[in-house]
C-alpha positions as CSV (number, residue, x, y, z in Angstrom):
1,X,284.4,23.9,220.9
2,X,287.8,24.2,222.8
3,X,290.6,26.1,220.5
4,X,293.8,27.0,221.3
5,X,295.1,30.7,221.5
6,X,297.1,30.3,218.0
7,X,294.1,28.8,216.2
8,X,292.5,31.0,213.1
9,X,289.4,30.3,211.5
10,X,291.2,30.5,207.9
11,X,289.5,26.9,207.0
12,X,286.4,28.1,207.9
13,X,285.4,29.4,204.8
14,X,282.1,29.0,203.2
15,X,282.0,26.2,200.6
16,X,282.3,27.6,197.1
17,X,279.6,27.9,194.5
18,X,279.3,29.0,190.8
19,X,279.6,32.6,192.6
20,X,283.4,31.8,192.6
21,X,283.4,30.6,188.8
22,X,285.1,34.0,187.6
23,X,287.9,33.1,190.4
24,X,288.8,29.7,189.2
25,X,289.1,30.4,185.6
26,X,291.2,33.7,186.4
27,X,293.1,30.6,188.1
28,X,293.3,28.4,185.7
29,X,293.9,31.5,182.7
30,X,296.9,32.2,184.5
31,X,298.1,29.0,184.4
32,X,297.7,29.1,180.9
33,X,294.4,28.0,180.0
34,X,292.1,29.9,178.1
35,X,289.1,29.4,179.5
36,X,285.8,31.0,177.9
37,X,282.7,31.0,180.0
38,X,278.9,31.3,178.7
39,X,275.8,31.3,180.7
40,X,272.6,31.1,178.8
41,X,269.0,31.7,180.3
42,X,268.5,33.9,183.7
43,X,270.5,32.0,186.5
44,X,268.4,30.2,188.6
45,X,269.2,29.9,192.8
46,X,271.0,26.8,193.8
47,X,270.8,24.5,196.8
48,X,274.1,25.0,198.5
49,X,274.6,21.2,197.9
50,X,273.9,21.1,194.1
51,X,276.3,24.5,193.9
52,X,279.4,22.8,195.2
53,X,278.6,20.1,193.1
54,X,278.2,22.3,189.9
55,X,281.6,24.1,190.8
56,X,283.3,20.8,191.6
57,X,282.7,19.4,188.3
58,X,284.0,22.4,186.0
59,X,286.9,22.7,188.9
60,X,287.6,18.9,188.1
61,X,286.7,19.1,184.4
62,X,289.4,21.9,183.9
63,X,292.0,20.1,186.2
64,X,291.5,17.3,183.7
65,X,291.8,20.0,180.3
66,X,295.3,20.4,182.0
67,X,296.5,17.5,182.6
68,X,295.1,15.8,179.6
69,X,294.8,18.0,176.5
70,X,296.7,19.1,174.0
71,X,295.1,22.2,173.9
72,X,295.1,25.4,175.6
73,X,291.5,26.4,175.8
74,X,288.3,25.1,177.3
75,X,284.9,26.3,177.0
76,X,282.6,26.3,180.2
77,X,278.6,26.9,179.3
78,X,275.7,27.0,181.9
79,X,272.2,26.5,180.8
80,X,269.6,27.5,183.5
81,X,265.8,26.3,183.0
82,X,263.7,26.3,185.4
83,X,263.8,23.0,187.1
84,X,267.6,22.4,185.9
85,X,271.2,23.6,185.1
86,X,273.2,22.1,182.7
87,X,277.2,21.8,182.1
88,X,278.8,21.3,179.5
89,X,282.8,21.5,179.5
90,X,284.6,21.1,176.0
91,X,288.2,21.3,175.0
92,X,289.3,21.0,171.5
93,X,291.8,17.4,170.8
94,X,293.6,16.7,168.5
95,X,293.4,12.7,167.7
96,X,296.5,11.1,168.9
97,X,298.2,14.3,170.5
98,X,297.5,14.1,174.6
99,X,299.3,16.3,176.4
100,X,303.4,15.3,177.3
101,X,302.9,13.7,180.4
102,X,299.0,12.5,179.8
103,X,297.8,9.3,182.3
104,X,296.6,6.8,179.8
105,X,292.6,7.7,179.6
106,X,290.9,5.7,182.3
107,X,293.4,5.3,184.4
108,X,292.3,8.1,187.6
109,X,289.2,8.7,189.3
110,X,288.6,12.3,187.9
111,X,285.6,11.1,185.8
112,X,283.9,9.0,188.5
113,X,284.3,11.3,191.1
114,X,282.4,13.8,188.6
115,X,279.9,11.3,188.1
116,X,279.4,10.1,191.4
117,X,279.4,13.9,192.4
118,X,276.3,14.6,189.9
119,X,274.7,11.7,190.9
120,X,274.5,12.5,194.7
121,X,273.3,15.6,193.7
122,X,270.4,14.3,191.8
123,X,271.9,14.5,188.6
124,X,273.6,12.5,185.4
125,X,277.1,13.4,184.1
126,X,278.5,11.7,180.9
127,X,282.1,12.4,179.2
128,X,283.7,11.5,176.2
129,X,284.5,12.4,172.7
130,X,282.4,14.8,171.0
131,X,282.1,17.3,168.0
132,X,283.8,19.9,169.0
133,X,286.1,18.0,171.5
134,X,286.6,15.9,174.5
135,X,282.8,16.7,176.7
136,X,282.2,16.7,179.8
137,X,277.8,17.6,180.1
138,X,276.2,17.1,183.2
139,X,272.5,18.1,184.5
140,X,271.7,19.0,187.9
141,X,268.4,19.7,189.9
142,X,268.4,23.6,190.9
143,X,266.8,21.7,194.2
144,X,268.3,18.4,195.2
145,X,265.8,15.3,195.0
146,X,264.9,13.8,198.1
């Protein structure tokens, strides 16, 4: 590959995984969202494929805490077996009190893209009121499926 004198390799970084998890909450914390993390059974290694996936998804899941919610914290927990990890991003709502500024629900592409992200990974992702909040769970292969 030809490159020119003044060319970096600045977006040449690796793609990122759940290794980066601590950095985007720090991210999103100081933006003002409380973010709580929880990992439950021994983490499991990860295709590099179903990685980016799993960090797209909380990445996107948070974006849409922010935008959406009226709340100022989100809880993030990872489940490892040992054929699977699953996701499961909650924020607490409050019925009738979106955020100033809220799209209407349904309106972007932040929930399909999860879902078609999951999906090419091998996975399901479903979203939508729950207990303890708006949900956001999603399972993934630790290996993708052929």
């Amino acid at each position: 590959m030809l490159r020119q004198d003044t060319e970096t390799d600045q977006g040449l970084a690796p793609a990122p995984g759940l290794g980066q998890l601590p950095d985007l909450t720090a991210s999103y914390s100081a933006a003002g969202l409380d973010v709580g993390v929880t990992v439950s059974g021994p983490p499991q290694p990860l295709s590099p494929g179903v990685d980016l996936a799993a960090f797209r998804i909380i990445q996107e899941a948070l974006t849409n805490v922010t935008k959406h919610a009226a709340t100022g914290h989100a809880d993030v927990q990872l489940r490892y077996t040992a054929h699977s990890l699953s996701l499961t991003i909650t924020n607490e709502t409050a019925a009738g009190t979106p955020r100033a500024g809220a799209a209407e629900p349904g309106r972007g592409f932040g929930l399909m893209g999860m879902r078609e992200r999951a999906q090419s990974a091998g996975g399901t992702l479903t979203a939508g009121p729950g207990p303890e909040g708006f949900q956001v769970s999603c399972t993934l292969p630790l290996q993708p499926t052929s």
